[in-house]
Structure formats: C-alpha cells, structure tokens
C-alpha positions as a Markdown table, in Angstrom:
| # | Residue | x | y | z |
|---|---|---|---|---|
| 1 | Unk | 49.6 | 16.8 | 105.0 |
| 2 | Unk | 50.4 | 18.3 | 101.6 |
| 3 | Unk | 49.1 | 16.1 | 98.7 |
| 4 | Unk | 51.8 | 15.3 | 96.4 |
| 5 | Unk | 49.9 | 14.9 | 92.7 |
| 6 | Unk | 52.4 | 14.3 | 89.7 |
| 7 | Unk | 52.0 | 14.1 | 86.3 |
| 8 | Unk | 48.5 | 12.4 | 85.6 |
| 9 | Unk | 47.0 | 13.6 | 88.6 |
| 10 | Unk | 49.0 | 10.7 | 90.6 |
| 11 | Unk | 49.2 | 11.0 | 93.8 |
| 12 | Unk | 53.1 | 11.0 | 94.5 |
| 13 | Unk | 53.7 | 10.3 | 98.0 |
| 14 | Unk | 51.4 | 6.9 | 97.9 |
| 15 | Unk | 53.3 | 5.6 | 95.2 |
| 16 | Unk | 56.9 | 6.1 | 97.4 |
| 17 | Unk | 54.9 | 4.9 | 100.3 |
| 18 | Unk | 54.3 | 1.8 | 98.1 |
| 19 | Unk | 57.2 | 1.4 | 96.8 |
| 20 | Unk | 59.5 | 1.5 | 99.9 |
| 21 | Unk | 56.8 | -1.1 | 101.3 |
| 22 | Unk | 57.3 | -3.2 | 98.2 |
| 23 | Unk | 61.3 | -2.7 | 98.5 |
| 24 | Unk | 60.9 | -4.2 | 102.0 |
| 25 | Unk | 60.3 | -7.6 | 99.8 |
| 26 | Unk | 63.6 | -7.4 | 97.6 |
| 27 | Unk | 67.1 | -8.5 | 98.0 |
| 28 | Unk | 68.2 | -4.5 | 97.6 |
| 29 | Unk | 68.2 | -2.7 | 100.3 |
| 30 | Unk | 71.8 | -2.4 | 101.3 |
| 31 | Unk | 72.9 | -2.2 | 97.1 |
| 32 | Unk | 73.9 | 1.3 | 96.4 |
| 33 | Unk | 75.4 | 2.6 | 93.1 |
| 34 | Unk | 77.3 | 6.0 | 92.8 |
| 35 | Unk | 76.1 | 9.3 | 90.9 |
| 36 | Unk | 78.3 | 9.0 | 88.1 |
| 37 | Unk | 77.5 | 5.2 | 87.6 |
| 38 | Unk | 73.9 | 6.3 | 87.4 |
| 39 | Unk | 74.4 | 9.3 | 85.5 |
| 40 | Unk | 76.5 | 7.4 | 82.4 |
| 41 | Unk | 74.2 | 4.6 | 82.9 |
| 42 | Unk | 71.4 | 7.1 | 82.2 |
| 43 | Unk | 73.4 | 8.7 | 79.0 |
| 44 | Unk | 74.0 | 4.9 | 77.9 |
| 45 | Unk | 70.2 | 4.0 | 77.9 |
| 46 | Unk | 69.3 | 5.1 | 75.0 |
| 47 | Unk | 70.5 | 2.1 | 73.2 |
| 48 | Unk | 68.8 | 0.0 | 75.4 |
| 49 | Unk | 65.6 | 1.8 | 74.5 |
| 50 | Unk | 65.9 | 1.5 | 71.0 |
| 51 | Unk | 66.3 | -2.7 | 72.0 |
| 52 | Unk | 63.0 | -2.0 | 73.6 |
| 53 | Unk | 63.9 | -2.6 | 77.0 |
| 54 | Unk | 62.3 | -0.3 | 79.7 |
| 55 | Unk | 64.4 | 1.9 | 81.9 |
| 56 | Unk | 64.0 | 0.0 | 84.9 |
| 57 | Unk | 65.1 | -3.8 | 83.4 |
| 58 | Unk | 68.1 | -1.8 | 81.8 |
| 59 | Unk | 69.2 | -0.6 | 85.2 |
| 60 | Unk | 68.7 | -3.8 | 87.2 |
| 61 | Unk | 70.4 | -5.5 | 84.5 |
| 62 | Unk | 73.2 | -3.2 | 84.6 |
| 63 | Unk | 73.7 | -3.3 | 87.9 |
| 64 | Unk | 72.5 | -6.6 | 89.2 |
| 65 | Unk | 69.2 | -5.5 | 91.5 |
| 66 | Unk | 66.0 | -8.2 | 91.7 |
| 67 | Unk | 63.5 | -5.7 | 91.0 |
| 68 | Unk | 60.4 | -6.9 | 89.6 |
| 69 | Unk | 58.4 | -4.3 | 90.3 |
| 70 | Unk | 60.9 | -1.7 | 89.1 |
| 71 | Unk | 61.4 | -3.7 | 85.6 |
| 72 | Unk | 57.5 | -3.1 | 85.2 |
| 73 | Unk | 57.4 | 0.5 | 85.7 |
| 74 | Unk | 57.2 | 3.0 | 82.8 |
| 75 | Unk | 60.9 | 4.8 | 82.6 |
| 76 | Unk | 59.4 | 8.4 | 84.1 |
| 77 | Unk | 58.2 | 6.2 | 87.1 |
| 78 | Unk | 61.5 | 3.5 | 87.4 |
| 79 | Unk | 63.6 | 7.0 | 87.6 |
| 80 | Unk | 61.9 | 8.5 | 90.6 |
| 81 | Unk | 61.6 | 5.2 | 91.9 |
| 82 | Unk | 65.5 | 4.6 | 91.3 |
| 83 | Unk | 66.5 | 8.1 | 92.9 |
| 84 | Unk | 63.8 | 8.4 | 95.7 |
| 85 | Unk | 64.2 | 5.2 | 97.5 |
| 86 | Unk | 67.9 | 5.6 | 97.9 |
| 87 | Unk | 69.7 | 3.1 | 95.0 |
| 88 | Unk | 72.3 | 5.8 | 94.4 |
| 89 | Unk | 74.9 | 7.4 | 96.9 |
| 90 | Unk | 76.0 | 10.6 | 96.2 |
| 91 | Unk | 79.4 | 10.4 | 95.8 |
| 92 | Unk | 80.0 | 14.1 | 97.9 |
| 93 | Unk | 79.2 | 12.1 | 100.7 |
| 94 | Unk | 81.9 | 9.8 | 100.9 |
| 95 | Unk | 85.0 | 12.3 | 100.6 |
C-alpha cells in the first residue's frame, strides 16, 4: 500500500478512512450538491471568511449538512473532506 502523506507530513488516506467512518454517524449521506453550486459557493466564501467563519460551517450552513466534524476542520482540510467523500455530483453525470 502506497502511503498517502499531505501537507504536514499527514497521512492522507487515514484521515478519508476517518472521515467516511465518521460520515457513517451523520444525517448526509444521500445530500449531494452540484459542481457549480460548489464552485460559486467557493468564489462566495470569502465573505464568510472575513466574518470569521471556517470553510466548513460556511458550507453546511449554505447548504443545510449536520456536520460537526466538518465545521471543525481547518478550510484546506473541510475542502478535501467536502470533495473526497462525495458531497458534490458532477453535473456531467447527469446529462
């Protein structure tokens, strides 16, 4: 098995292999929001940042996920955890 290490030396793959565990233990797993709601949340953040709220508690806010672990997360973290564990459907799919 190929060690996954990210920024900081962090072991990648054990923090999606906690996470999905941890997503097992939240309303969201059948919640899905498109690319392009993701991508103009993401251009719409920064406002929420300079209100000092953290990527993660903008998005569930935004679009009504109970993720408490998610709002916790520093935003470089909340993002892969947003676009790893499957919360947005690509819109190519669907057509």
């Amino acid at each position: 098995m190929v060690s996954i290490t990210g920024h900081y030396g962090i072991n990648m793959q054990f923090i999606v292999d906690y996470l999905t565990a941890l997503e097992d233990l939240t309303n969201n797993k059948n919640k899905f929001i498109s690319r392009n709601e993701y991508d103009s949340f993401c251009n719409e953040f920064v406002f929420n940042k300079l209100k000092g709220e953290t990527f993660g508690k903008a998005f569930c806010n935004k679009f009504g996920f109970n993720d408490v672990f998610l709002k916790g997360l520093p935003d470089h973290t909340a993002k892969f955890h947003i676009e790893k564990l499957g919360y947005i459907k690509d819109d190519t799919l669907s057509n």
